[in-house]
N, CA, C and O of each residue as an XYZ file, in Angstrom:
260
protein
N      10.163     42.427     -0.778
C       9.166     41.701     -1.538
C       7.929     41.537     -0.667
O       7.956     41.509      0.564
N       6.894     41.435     -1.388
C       5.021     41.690     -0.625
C       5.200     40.416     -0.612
O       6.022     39.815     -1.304
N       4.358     39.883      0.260
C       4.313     38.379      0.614
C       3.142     38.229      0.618
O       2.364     38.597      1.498
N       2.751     37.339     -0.958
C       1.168     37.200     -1.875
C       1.128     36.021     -1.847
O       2.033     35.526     -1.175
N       0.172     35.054     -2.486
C       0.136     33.726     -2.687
C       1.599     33.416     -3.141
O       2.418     32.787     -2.472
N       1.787     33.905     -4.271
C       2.901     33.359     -4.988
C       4.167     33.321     -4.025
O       5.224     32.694     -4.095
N       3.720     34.122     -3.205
C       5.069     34.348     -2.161
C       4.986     34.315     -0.835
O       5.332     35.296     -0.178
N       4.582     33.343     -0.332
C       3.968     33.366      0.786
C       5.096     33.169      1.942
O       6.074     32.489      1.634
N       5.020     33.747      3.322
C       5.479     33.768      4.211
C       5.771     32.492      5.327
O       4.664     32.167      5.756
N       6.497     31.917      5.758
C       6.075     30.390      6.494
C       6.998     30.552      7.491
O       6.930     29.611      8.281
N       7.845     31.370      7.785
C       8.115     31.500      9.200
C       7.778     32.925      9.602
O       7.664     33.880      8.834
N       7.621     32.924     11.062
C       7.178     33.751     11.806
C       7.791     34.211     13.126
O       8.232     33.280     13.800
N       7.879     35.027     13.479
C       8.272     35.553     15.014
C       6.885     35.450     15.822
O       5.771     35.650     15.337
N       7.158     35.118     17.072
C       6.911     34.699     18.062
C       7.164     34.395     19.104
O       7.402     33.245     19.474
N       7.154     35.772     20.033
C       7.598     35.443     21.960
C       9.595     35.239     21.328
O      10.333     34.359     21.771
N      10.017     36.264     20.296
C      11.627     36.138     20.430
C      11.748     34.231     19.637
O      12.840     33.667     19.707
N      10.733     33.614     19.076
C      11.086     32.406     18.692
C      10.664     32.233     17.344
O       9.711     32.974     17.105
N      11.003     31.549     16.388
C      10.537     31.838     14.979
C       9.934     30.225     15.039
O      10.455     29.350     15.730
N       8.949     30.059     14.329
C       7.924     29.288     14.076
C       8.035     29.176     12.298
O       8.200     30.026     11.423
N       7.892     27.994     12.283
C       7.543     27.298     11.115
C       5.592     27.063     10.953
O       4.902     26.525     11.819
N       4.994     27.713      9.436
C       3.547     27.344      9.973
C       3.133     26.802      8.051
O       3.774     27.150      7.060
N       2.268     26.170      8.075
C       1.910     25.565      6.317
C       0.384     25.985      6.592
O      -0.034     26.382      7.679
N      -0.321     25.842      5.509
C      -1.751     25.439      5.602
C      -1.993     23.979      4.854
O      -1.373     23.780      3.809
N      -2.679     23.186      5.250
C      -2.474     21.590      5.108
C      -3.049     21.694      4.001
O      -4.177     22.179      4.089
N      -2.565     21.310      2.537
C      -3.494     21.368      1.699
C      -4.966     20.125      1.548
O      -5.090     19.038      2.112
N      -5.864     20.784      0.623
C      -7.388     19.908      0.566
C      -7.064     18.842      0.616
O      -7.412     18.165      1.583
N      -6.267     18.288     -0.419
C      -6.652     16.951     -0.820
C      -5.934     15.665      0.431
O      -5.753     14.492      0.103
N      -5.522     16.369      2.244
C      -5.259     15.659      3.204
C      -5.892     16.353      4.237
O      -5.977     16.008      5.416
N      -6.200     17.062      3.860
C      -7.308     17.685      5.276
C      -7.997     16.900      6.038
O      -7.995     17.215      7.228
N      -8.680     15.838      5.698
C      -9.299     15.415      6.377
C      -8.692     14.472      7.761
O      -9.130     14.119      8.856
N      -7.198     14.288      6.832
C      -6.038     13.695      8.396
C      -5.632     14.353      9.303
O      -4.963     13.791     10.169
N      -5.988     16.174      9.420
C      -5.468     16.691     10.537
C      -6.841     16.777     11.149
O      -7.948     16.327     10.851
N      -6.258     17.668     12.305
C      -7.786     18.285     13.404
C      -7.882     19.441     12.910
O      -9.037     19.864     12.968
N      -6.716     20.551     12.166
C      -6.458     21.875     12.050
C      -6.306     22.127     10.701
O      -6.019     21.281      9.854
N      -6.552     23.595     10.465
C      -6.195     23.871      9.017
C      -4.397     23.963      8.687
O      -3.639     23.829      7.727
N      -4.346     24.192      9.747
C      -2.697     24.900      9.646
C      -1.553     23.679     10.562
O      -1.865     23.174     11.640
N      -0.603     23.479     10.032
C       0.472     22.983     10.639
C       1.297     23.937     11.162
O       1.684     24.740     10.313
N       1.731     24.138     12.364
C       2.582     25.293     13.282
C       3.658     24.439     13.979
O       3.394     23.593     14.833
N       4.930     24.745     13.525
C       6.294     24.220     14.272
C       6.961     25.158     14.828
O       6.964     26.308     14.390
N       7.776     24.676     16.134
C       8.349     25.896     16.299
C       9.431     25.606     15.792
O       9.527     24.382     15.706
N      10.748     26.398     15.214
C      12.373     26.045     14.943
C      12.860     26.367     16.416
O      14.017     26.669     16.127
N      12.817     26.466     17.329
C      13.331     26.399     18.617
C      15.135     27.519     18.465
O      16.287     27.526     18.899
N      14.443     28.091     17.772
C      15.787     29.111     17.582
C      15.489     30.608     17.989
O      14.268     30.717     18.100
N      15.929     31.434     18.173
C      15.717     33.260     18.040
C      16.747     33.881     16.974
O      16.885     35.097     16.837
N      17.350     33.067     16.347
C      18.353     33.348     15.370
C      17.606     33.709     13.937
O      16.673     32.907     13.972
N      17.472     34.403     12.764
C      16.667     34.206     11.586
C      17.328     33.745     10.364
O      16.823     33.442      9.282
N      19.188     33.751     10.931
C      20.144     33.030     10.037
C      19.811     31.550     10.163
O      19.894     30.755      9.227
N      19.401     31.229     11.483
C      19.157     29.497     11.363
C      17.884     28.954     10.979
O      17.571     27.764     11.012
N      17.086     30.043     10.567
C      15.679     29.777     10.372
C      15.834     29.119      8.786
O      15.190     28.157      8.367
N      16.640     29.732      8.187
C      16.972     29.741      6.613
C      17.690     28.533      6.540
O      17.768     28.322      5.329
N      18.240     27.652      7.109
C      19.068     26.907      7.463
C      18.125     25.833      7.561
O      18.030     24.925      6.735
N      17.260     25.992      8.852
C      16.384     24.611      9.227
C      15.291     24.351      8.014
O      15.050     23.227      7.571
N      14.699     25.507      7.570
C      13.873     25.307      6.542
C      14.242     25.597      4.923
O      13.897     24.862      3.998
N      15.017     26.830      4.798
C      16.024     26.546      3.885
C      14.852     26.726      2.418
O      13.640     26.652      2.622
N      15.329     26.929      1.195
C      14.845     26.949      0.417
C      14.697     25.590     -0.535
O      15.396     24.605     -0.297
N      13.916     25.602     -1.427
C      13.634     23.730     -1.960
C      15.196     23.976     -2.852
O      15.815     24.931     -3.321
N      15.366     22.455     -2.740
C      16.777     22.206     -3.199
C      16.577     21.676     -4.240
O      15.491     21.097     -4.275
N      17.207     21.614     -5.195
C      16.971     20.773     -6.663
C      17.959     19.715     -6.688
O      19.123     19.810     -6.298
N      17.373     18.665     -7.198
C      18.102     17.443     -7.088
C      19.256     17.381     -8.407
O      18.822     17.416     -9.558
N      20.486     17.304     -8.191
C      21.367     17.216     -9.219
C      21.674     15.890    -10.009
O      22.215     15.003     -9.348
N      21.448     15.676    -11.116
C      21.634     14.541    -12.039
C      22.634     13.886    -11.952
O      23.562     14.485    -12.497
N      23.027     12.631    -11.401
C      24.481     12.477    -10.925
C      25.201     12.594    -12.554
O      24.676     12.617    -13.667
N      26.476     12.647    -12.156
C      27.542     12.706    -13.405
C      27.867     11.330    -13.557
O      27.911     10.401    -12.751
N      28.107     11.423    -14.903
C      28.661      9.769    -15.256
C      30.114      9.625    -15.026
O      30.811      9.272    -15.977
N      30.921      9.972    -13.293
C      32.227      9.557    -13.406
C      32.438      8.378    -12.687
O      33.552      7.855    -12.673
């Protein structure tokens, strides 16, 4: 898969280390110094990358038991 807006990329390799990076959106910009937020995951693994950041989870409706 091309990695477009709709699909955008947010971790990265780096020096054997994968990095977490966002672009801060407008409407809080003015609270950083930077456009971009850059974390590192302190891993070289790309199974734990998926793990630490992981895809959005959907919240399940509890059951009425």
């Amino acid at each position: 898969m091309r990695h477009t807006q709709k699909h955008p990329q947010h971790r990265y390799l780096k020096r054997d280390v994968y990095y977490f990076s966002r672009v801060v959106p407008r409407d809080i910009k003015h609270h950083y110094i930077k456009a971009r937020i850059i974390q590192s995951l302190k891993t070289k693994s790309a199974h734990h990358t998926g793990v630490m950041v992981g895809p959005k989870r959907r919240d399940k409706k509890p059951t009425g038991d």
